[in-house]
N, C-alpha and C positions, 0 to 999 in steps of 0.2 A: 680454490679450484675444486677441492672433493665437493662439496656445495653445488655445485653446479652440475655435476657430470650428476649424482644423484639425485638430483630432479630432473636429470635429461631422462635416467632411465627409469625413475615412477612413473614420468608419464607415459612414458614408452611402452609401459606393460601394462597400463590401466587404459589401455586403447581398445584393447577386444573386451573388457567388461565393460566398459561404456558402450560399447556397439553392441553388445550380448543384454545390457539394462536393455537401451532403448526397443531393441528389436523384442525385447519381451515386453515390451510397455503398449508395444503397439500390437500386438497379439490378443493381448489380454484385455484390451480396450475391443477390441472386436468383438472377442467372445465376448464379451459383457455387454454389447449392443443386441447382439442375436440372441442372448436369453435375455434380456430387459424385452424386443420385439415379440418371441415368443408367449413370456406372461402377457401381453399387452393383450395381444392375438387370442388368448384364451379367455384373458376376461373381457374384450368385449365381441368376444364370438356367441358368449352365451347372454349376450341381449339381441340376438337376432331372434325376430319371427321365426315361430316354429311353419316351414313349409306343408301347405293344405295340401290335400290327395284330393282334387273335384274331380268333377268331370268334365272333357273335352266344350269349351262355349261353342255353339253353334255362331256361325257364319255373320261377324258383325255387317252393318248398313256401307261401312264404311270400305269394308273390304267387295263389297259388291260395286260400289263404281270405279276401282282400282282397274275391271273388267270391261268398266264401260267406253265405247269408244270415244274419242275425243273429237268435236266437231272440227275446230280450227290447227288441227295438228301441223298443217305447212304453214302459218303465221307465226307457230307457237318454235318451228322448227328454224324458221328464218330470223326471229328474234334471238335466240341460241345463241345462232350461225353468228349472227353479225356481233352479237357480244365479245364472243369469242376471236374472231378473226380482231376485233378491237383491243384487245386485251393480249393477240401475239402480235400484233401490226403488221398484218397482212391482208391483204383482201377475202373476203369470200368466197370468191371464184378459186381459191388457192387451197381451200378446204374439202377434205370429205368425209361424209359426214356417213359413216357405215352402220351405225344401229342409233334408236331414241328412244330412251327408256323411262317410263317413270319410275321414279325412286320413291 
C-alpha cells in the first residue's frame, strides 16, 4: 500500500514542473525562431540593390493615354454592367452604377 500512495504523490508534485518544462519549451522555441528570422533578415538584407537617387522620369507614352478619352465608354460600361449583374444574379436594371474608373 505505501507503494502506491507514493507514486500517487510523485506525480502529484511533478505536475507543475512538467507544465513549468513544457511552457518553457515553448517560450524558448519562439525566441529562437525570432532570432533565427532576424539573422535571416540581416543576411539577406544585405544582398539587396543599393537604391539610386535619379531624377524624377518625365511623363511616360503610356501614362498619356490613361488621359485619353475613351470612345466606346457606354459599350465598355454596359459590358461591365451585364457581367456583373450575372455574377450577382440579378438584372441590370437592378444596378447602379455611380462612378467608372480605369484602374
Amino acid at each position: 500500500m505505501n507503494t502506491g500512495l507514493f507514486l500517487l504523490e510523485a506525480a502529484r508534485s511533478s505536475i507543475p514542473g512538467v507544465i513549468m518544462l513544457g511552457l518553457g519549451m515553448v517560450f524558448v522555441g519562439l525566441i529562437s525562431i525570432i532570432i533565427i528570422c532576424k539573422i535571416m533578415g540581416m543576411i539577406f538584407g544585405a544582398f539587396k540593390a543599393p537604391k539610386k537617387d535619379t531624377e524624377p522620369q518625365k511623363a511616360s507614352p503610356a501614362a498619356a493615354t490613361n488621359n485619353a478619352v475613351i470612345e466606346n465608354r457606354r459599350e465598355i460600361i454596359a459590358a461591365v454592367s451585364a457581367a456583373v449583374a450575372e455574377e450577382l444574379g440579378t438584372e441590370v436594371s437592378a444596378l447602379r452604377i455611380i462612378s467608372f474608373k480605369k484602374i
